[in-house]
N, C-alpha and C positions, 0 to 999 in steps of 0.2 A: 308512800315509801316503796321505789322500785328495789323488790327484794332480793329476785331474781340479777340485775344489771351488781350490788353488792356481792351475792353470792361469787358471777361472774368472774371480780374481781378476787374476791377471795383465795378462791379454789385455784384460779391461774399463781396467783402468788405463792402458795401454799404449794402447789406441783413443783414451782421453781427449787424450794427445799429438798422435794424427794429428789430430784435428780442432782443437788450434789449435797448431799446425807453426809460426805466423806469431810466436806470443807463448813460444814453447817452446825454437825451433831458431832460426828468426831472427833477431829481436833481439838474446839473446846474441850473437851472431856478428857482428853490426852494430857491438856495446856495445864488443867485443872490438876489433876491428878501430880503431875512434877512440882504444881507448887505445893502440894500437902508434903512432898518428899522433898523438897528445900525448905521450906517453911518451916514444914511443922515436926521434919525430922531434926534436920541441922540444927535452924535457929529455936526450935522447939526443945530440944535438949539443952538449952542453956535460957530460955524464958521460960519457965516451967509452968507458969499461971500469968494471966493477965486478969485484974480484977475478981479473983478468984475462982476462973475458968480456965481450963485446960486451954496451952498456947491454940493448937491446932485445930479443936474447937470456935475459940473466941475469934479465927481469920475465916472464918464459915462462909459468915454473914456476907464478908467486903468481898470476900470471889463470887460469892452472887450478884451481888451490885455492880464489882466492876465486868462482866462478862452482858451483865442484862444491859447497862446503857452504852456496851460499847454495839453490843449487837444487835438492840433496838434501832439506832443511828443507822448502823449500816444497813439492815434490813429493807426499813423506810426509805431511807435515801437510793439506795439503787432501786428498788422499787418503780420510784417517781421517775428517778433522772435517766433510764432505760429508754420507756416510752418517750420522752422528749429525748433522744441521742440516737434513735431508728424512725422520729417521724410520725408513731402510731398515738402521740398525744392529743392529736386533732382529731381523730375518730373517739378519742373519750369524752372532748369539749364538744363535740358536734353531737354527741348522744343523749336520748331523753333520759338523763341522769344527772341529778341533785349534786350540789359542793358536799353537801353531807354525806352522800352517798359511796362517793369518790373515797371520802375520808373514810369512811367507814370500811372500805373493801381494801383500801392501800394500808391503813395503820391497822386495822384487827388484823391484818394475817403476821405483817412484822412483829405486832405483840403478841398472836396468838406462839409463833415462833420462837421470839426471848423467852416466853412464860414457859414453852416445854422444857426450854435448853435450863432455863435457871432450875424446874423441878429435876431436871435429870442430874445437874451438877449437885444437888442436895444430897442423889441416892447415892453419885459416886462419893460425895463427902463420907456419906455410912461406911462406906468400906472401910474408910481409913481411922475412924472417930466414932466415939459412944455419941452420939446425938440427942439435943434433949430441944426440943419446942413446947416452950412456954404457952405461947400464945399462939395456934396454926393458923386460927382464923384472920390476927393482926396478920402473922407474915403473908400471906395469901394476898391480901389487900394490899398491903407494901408493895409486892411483889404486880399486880396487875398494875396500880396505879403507877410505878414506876416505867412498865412496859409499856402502858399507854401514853404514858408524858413525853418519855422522850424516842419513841415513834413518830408522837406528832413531832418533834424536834426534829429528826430526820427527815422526814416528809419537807419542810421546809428546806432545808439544808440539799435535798436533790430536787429541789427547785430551784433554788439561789446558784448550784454550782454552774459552773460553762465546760468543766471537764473533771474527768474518772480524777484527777490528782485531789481538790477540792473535794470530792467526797471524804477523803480519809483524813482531809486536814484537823479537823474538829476532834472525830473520837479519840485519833494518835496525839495532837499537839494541844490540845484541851481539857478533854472526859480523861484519859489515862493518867495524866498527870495527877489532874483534881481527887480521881480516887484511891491514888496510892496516897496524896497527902488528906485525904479526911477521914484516917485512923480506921481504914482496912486492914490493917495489920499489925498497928500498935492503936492503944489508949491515949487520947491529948492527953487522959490525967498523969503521964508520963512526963509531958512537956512541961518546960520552964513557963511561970503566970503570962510573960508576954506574947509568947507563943500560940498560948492556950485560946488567948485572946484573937490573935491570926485566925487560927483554925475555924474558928465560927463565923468569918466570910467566905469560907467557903462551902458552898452551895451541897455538894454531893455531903458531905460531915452529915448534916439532916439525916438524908436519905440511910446512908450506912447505922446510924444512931439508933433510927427508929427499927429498923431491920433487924438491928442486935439486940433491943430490948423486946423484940415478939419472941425471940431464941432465949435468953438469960434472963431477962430483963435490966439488964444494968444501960446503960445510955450517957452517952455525954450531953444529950438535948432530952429536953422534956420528951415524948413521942407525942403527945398533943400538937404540940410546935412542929416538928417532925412531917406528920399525917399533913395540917392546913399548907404546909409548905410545897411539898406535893401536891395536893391540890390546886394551887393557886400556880402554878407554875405551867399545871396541866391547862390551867381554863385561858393561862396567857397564850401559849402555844396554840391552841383552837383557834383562840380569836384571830390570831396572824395568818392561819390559815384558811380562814373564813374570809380577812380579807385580801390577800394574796390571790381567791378564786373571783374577788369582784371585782378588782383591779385589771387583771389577768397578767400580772409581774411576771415575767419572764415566761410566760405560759402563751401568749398570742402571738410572738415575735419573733 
């Protein structure tokens, strides 16, 4: 295992952060904060409990979720699609450095990244909410595995694109959507039976589900269910990118 060649990558992606702290740490936290005060002021003074948690409490969960896979995505993805859009991708192919290694330096820094931003949006949650976790150790695990699942998703996605437009297509016209509709901010058990029925093809629901019941414990999926889904989404994603480095899809050409 070239340690050193990961670190490399690591510490480069990671520096990319400090220097724009304003557009990385910031704003999220700003974006976060105006939704507790629409949310959880506005529509929170007239949904007074969901499931029997405080409104503004119980949309916690889903602003972590939706802030972690949208900036997972994008982390990863500019990440990869940089180096191939300046040139400098053939000096990473051409070095004695592993697929795994690669992966390891480009997705642990995009997840080490989401995982700070989602603890910090937690503490600015405190400001605004009594806070109670059930379970720290479920959420922690929620929260890494979802950072690393869809990093590697990213990863992929600034490999496939041919330009900056196609990076954003996914998180804005796909991930954003899917997490306002898998009851980040209300309960399916709200929704009419057919509905309720919809809701459970959609993929992110899991992930916010199991996230909510390490915080309350209430859930609209098992969190067993929840946890393997994650999982198994993570081990898809690896493998595509495993074989994406042996192919050399859009990476030699």
């Amino acid at each position: 295992m070239n340690i050193h060649g990961i670190l490399a990558i690591y510490r480069f992606e990671m520096a990319r952060t400090r220097r724009t702290l304003l557009q990385s740490i910031v704003a999220p936290v700003i974006t976060t904060s105006l939704y507790f005060i629409v949310f959880g002021a506005a529509i929170g003074s007239r949904i007074q409990e969901v499931g029997g948690i405080n409104y503004g409490a119980f949309i916690v969960p889903g602003l972590i979720m939706l802030n972690l896979l949208t900036h997972s995505i994008s982390n990863a993805s500019f990440g990869i699609y940089f180096p191939k859009f300046v040139g400098t991708i053939y000096e990473m192919l051409s070095a004695p450095i592993s697929t795994i290694e690669v992966v390891l330096g480009y997705v642990g820094a995009a997840a080490t990244k989401s995982i700070i931003l989602g603890l910090i949006i937690l503490l600015t949650a405190g400001f605004f909410i009594d806070l109670q976790i059930a379970h720290p150790v479920f959420m922690l695990l929620f929260i890494v595995l979802t950072a690393v699942s869809f990093s590697l998703l990213g990863f992929i996605l600034g490999i496939w694109a041919d330009n900056f437009e196609k990076l954003s297509v996914v998180p804005m016209l796909i991930i954003t959507p899917l997490v306002f509709l898998g009851g980040s901010f209300y309960s399916t058990d709200m929704l009419p039976p057919f509905w309720q029925s919809v809701s459970l093809m959609n993929p992110v629901l899991y992930l916010v589900s199991g996230l909510r019941w390490s915080f309350y414990e209430i859930a609209e999926v098992d969190v067993w269910v929840s946890l393997l889904s994650i999982v198994a989404f993570m081990l898809i994603c690896l493998g595509v990118v495993i074989a994406i480095f042996r192919t050399g899809y859009k990476l030699r050409s």
